[in-house]
N, CA, C and O atoms as CSV, one atom per row, in Angstrom:
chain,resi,resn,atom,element,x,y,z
A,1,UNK,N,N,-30.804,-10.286,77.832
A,1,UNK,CA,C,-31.934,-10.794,78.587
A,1,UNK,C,C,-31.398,-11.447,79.858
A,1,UNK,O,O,-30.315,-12.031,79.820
A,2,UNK,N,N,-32.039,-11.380,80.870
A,2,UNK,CA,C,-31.203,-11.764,82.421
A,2,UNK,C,C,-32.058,-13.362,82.873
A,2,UNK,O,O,-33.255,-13.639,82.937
A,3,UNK,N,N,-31.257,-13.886,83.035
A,3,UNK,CA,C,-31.718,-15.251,83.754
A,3,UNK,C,C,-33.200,-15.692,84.094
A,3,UNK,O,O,-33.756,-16.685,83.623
A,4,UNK,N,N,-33.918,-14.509,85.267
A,4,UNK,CA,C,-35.106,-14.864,85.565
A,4,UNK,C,C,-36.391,-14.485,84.566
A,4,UNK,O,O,-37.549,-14.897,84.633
A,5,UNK,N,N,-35.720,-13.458,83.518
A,5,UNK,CA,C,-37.142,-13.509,82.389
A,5,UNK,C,C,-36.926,-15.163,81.923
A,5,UNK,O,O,-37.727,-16.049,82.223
A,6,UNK,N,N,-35.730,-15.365,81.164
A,6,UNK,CA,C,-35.413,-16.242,80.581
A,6,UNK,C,C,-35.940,-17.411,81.072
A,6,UNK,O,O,-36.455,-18.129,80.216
A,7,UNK,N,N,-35.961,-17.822,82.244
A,7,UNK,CA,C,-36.302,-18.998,83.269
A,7,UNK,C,C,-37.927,-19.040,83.463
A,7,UNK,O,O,-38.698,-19.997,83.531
A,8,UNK,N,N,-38.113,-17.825,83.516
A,8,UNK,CA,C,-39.940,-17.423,83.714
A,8,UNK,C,C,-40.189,-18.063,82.034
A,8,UNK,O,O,-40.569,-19.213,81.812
A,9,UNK,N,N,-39.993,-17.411,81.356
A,9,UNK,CA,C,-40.744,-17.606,79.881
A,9,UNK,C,C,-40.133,-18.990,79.389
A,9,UNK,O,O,-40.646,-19.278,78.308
A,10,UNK,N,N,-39.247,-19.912,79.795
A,10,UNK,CA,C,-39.323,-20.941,79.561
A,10,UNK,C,C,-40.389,-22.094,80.455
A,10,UNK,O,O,-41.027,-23.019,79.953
A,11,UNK,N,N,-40.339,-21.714,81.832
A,11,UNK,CA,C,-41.261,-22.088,82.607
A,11,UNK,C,C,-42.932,-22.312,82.009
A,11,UNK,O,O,-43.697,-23.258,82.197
A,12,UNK,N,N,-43.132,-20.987,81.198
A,12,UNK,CA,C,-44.660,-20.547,81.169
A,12,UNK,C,C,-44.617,-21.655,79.346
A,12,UNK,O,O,-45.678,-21.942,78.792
A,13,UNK,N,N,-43.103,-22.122,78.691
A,13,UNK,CA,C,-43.895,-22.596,77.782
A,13,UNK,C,C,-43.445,-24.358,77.970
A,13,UNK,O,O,-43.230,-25.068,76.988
A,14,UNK,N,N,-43.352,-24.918,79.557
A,14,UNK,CA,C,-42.913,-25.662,79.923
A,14,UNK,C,C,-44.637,-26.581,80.559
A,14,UNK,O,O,-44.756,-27.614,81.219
A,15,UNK,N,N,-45.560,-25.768,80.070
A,15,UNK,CA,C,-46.799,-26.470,80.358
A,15,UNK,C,C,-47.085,-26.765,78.732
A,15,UNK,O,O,-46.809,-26.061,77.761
A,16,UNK,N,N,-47.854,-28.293,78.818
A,16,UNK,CA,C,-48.227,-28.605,77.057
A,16,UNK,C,C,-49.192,-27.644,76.836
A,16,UNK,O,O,-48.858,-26.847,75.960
A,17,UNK,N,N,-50.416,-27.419,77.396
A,17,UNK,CA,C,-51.459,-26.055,76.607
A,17,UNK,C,C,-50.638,-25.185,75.747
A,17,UNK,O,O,-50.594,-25.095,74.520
A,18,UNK,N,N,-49.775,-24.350,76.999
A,18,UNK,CA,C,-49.576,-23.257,76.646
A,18,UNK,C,C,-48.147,-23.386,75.511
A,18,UNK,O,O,-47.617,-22.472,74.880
A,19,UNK,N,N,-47.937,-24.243,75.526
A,19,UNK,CA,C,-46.489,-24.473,74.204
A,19,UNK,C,C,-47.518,-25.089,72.827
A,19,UNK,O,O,-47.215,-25.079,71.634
A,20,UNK,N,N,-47.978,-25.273,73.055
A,20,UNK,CA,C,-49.575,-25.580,71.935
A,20,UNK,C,C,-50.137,-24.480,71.345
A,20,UNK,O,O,-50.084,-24.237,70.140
A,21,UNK,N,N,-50.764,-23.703,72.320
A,21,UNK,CA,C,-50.929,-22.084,71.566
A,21,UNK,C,C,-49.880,-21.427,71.357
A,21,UNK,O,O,-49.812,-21.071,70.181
A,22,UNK,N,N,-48.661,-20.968,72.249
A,22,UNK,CA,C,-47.515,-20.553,71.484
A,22,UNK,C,C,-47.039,-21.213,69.676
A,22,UNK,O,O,-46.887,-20.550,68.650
A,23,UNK,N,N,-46.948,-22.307,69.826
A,23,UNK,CA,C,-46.851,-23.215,67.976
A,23,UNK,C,C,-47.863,-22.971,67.361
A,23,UNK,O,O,-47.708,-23.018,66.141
A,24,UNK,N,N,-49.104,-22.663,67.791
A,24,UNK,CA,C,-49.951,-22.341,66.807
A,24,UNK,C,C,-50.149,-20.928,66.659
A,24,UNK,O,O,-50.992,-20.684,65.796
A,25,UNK,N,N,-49.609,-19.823,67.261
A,25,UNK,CA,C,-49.413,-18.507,67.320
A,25,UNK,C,C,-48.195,-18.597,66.300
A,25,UNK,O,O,-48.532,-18.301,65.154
A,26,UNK,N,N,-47.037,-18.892,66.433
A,26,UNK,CA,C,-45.750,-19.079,65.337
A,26,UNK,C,C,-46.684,-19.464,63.952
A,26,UNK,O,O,-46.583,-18.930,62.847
A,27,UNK,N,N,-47.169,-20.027,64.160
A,27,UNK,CA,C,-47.470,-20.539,62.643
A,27,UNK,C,C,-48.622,-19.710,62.147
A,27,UNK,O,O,-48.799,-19.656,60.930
A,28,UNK,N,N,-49.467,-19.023,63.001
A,28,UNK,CA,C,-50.123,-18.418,62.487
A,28,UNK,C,C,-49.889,-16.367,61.918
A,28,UNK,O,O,-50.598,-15.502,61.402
A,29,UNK,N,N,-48.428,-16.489,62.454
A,29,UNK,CA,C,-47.649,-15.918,61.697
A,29,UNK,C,C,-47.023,-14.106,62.483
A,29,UNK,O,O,-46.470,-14.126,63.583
A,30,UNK,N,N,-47.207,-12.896,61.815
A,30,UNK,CA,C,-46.882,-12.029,62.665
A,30,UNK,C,C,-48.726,-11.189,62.885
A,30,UNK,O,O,-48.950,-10.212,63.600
A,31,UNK,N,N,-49.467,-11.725,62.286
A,31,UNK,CA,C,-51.126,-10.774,62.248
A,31,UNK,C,C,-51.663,-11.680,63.732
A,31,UNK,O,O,-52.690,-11.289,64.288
A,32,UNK,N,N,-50.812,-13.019,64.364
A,32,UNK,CA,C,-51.246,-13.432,64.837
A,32,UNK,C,C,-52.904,-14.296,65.001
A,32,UNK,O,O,-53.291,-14.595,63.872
A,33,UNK,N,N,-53.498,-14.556,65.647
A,33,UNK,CA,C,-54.957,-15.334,65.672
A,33,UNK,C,C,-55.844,-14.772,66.954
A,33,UNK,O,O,-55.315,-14.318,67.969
A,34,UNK,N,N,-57.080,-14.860,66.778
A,34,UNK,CA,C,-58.114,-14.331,67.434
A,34,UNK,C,C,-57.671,-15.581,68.465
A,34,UNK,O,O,-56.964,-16.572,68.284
A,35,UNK,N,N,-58.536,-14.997,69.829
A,35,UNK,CA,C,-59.293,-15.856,71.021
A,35,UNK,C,C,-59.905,-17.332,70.365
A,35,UNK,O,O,-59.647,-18.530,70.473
A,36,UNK,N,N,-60.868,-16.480,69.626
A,36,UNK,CA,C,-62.020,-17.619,68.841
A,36,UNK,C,C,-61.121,-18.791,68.265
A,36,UNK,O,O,-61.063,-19.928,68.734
A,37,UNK,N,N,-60.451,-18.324,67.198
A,37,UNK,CA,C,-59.804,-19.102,66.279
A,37,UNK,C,C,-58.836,-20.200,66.827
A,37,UNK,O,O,-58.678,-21.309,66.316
A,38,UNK,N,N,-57.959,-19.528,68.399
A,38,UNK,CA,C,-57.281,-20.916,69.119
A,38,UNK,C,C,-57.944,-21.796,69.238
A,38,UNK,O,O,-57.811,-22.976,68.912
A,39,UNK,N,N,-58.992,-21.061,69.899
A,39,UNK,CA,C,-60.028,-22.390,70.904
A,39,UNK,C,C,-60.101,-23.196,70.097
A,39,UNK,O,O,-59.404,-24.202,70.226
A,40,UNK,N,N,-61.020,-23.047,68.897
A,40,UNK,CA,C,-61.578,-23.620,68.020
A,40,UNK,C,C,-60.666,-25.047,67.649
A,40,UNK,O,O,-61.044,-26.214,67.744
A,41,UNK,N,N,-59.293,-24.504,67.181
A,41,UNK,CA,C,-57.927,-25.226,66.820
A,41,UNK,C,C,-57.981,-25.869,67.475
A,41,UNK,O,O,-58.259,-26.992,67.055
A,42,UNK,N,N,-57.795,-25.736,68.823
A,42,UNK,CA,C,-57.036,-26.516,69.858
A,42,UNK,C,C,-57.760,-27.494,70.907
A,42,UNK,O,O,-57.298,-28.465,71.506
A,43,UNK,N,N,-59.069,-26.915,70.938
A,43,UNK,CA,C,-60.115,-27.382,71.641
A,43,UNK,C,C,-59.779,-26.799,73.184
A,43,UNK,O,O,-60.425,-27.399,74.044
A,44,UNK,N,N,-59.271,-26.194,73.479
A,44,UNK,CA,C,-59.118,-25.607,75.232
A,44,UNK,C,C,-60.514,-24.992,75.258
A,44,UNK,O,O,-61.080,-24.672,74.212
A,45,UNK,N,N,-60.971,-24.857,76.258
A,45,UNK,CA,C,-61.800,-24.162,77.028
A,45,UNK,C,C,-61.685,-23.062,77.310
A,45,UNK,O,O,-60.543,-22.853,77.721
A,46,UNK,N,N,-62.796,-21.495,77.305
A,46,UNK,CA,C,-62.730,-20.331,76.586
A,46,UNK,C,C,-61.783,-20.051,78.191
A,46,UNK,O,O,-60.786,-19.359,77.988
A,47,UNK,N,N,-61.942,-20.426,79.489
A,47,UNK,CA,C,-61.216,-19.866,80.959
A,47,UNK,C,C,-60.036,-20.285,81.261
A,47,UNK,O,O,-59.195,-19.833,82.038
A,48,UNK,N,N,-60.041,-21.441,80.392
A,48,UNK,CA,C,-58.532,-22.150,80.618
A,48,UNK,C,C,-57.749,-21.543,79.815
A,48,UNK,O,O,-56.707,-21.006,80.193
A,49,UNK,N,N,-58.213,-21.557,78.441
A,49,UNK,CA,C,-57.386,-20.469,77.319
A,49,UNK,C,C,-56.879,-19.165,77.903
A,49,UNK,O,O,-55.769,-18.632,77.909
A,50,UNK,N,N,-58.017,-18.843,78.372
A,50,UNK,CA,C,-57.951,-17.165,79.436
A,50,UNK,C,C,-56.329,-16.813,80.031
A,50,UNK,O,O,-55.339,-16.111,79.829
A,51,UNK,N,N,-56.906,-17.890,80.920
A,51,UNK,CA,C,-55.737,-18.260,81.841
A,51,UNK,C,C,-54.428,-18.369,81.170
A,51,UNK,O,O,-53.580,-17.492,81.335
A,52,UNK,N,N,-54.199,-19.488,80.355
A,52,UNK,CA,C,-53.025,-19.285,79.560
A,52,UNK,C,C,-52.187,-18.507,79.098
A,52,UNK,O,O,-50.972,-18.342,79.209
A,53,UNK,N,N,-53.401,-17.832,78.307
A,53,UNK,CA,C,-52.763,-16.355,77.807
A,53,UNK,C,C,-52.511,-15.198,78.319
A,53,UNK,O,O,-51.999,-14.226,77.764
A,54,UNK,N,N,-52.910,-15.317,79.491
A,54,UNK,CA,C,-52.365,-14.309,80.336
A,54,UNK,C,C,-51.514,-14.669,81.101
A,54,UNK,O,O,-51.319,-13.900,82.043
A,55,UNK,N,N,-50.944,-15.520,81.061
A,55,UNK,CA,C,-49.442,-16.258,81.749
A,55,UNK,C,C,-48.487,-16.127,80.840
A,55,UNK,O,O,-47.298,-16.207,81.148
A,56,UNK,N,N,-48.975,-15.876,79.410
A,56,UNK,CA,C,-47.803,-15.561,78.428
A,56,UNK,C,C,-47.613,-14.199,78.390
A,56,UNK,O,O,-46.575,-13.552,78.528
A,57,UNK,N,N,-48.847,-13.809,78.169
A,57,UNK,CA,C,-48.658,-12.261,78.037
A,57,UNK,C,C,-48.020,-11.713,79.306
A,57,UNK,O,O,-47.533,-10.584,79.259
A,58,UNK,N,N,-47.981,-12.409,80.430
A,58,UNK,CA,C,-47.376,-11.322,81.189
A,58,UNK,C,C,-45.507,-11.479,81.678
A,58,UNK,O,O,-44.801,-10.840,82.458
A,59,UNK,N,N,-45.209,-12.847,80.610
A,59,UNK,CA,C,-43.685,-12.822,80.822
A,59,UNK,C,C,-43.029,-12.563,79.260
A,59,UNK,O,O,-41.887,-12.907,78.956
A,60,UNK,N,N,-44.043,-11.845,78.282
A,60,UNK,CA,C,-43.938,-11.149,77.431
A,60,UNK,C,C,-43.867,-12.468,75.987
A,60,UNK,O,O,-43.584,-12.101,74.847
A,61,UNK,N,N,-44.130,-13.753,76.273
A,61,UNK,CA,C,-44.211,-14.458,74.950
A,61,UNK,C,C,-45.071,-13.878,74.154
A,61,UNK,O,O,-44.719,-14.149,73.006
A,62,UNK,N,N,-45.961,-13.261,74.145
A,62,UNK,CA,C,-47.386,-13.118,73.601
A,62,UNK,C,C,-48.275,-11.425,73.631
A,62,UNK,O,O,-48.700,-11.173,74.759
A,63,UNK,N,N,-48.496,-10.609,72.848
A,63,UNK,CA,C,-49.206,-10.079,73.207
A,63,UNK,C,C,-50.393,-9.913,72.813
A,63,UNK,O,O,-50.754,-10.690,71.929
A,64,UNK,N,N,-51.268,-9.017,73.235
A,64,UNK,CA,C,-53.051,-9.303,72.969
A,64,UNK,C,C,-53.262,-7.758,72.676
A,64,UNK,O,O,-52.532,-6.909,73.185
A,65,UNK,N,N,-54.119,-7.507,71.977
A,65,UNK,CA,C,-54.549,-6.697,70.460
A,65,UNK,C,C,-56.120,-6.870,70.950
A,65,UNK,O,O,-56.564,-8.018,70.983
A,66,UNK,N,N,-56.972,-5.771,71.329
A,66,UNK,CA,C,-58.076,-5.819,71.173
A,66,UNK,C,C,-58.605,-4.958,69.663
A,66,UNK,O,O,-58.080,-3.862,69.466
A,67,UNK,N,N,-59.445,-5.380,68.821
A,67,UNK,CA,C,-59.989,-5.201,67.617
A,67,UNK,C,C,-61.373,-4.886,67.807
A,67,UNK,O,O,-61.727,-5.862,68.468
A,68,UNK,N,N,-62.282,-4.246,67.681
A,68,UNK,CA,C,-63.390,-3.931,67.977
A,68,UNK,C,C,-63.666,-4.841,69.259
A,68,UNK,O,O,-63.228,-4.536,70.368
A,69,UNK,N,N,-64.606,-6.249,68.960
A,69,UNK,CA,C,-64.655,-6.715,69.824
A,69,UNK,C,C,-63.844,-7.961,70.281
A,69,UNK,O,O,-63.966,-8.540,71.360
A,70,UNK,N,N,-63.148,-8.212,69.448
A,70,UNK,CA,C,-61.794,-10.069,69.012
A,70,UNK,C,C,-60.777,-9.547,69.681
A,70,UNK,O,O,-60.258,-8.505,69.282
A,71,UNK,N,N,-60.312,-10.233,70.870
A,71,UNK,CA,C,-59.164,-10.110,70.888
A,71,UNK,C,C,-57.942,-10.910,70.319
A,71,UNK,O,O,-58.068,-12.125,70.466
A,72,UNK,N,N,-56.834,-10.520,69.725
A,72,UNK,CA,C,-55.718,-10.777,68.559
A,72,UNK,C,C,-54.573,-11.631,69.517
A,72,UNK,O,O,-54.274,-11.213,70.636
A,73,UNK,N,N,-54.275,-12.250,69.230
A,73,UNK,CA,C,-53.030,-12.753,70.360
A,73,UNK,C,C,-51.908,-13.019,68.699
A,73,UNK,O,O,-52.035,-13.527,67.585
A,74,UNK,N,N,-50.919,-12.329,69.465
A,74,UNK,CA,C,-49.432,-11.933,68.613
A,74,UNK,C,C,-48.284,-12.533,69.492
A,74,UNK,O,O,-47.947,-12.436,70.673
A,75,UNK,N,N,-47.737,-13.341,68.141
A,75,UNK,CA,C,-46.534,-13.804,69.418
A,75,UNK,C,C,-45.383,-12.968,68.856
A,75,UNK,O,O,-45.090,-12.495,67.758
A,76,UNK,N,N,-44.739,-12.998,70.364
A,76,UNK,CA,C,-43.434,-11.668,70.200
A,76,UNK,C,C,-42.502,-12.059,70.080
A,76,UNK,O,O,-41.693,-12.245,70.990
A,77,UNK,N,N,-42.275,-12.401,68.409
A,77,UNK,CA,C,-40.882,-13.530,67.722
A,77,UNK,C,C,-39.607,-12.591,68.438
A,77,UNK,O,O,-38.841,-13.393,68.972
A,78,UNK,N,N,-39.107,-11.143,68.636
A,78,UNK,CA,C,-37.850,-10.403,69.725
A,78,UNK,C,C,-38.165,-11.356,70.858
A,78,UNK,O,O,-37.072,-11.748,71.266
A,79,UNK,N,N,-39.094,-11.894,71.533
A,79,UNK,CA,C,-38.560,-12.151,72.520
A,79,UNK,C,C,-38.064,-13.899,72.539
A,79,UNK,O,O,-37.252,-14.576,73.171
A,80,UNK,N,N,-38.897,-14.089,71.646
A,80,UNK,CA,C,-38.406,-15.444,71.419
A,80,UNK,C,C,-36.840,-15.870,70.751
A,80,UNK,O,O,-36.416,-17.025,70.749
A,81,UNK,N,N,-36.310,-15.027,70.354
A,81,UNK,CA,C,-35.015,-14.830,69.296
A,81,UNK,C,C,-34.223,-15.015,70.641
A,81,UNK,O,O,-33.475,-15.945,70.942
A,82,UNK,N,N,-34.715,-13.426,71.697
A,82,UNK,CA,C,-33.899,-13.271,72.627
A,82,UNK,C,C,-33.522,-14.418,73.978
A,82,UNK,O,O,-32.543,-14.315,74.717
A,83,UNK,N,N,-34.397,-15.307,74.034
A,83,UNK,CA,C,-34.773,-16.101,74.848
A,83,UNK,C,C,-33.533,-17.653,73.954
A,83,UNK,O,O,-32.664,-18.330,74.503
A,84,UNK,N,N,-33.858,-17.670,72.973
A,84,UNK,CA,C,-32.941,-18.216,72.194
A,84,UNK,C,C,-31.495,-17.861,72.153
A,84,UNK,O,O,-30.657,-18.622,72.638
A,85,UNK,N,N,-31.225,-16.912,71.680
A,85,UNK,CA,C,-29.819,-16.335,71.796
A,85,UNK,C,C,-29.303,-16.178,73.521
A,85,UNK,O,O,-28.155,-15.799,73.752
A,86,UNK,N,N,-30.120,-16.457,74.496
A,86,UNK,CA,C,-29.418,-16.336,75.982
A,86,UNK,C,C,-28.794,-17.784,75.925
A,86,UNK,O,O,-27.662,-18.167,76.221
A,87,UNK,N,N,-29.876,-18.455,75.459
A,87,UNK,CA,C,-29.447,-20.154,75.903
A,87,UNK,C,C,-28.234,-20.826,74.487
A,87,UNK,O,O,-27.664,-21.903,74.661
A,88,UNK,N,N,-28.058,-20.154,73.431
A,88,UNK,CA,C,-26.933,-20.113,73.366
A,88,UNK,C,C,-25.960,-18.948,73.314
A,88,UNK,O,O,-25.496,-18.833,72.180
A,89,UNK,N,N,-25.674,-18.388,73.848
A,89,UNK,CA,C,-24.428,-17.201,73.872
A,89,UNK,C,C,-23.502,-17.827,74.604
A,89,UNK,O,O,-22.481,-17.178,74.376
A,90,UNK,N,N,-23.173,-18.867,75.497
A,90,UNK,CA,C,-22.252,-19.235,76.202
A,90,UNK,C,C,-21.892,-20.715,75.598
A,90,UNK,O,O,-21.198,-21.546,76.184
A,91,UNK,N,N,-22.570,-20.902,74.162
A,91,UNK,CA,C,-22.489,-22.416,73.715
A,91,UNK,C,C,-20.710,-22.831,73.110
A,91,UNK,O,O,-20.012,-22.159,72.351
A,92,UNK,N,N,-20.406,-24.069,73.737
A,92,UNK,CA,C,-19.227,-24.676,73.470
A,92,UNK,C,C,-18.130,-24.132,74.158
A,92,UNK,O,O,-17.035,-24.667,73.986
A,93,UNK,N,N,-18.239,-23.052,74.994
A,93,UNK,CA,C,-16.839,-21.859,75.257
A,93,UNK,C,C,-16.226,-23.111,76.591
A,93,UNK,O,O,-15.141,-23.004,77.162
A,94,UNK,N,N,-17.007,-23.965,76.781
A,94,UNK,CA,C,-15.883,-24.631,78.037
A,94,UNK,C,C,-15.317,-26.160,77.792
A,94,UNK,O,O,-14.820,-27.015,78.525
A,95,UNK,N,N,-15.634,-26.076,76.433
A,95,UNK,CA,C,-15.248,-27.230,75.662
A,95,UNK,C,C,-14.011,-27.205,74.935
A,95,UNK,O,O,-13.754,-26.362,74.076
A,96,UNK,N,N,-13.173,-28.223,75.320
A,96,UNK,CA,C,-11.776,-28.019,74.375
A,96,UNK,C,C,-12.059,-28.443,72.932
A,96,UNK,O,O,-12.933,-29.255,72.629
A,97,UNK,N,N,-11.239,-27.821,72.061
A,97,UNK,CA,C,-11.408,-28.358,70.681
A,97,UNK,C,C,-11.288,-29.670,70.619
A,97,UNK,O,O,-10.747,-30.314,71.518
A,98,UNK,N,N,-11.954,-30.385,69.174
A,98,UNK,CA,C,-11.609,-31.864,69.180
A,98,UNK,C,C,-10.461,-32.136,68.323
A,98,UNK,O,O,-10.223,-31.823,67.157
A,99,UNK,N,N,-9.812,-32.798,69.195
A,99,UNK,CA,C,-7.959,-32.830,68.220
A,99,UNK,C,C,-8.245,-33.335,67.086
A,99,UNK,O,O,-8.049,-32.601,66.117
A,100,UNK,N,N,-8.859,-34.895,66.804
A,100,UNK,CA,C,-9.160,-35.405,66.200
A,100,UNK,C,C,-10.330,-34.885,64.824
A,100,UNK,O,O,-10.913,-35.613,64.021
A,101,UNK,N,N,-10.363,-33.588,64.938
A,101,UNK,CA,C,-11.227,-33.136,63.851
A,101,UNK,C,C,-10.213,-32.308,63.057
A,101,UNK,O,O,-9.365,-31.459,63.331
A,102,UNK,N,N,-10.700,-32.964,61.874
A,102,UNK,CA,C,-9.569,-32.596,60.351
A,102,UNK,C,C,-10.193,-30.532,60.439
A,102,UNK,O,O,-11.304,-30.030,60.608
A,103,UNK,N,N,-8.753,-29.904,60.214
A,103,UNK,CA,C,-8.895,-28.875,59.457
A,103,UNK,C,C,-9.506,-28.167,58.528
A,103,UNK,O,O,-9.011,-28.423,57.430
A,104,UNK,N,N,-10.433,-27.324,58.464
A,104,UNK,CA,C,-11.618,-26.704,57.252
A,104,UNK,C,C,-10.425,-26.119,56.425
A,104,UNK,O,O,-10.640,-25.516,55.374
């Protein structure tokens, strides 16, 4: 994953709303949750929600599932793994060992 997704999709969950519906998308699992069912949760407003979710969906936290007429919002645990594994893949490498730590 390259720097500016990484920087974008931390950005987009660097507002409280939208890191609010992202945690309640995680928890509501991989079938994800309706439109209806955030609001409801969270109390946002049906344009502000709008808005939100289409700031996720378009740096790929999130995607949206239309169902007859509900739309599904799915969060996209690959990208979240991947977004994870950027911010550590370079962890500890410029750190000297600690002398003082006993042998495993």
């Amino acid at each position: 994953m390259d720097h500016e997704r990484v920087a974008a999709s931390l950005a987009e969950l660097g507002n409280s709303h939208r890191l609010s519906v992202f945690r309640f998308l995680v928890k509501a699992g991989y079938g994800g949750a309706s439109v209806g069912e955030i609001q409801k949760a969270l109390g946002i407003p049906a344009s502000t929600l709008s808005h939100h979710l289409a700031r996720m969906a378009k740096v790929g936290l999130i995607r949206q599932e239309k169902h007859s007429r509900t739309i599904v919002c799915i969060p996209e645990y690959q990208h979240l793994e991947n977004v994870i594994d950027f911010l550590r893949e370079e962890c500890c490498e410029g750190i000297a060992p600690n002398p003082t730590a006993k042998a495993q």
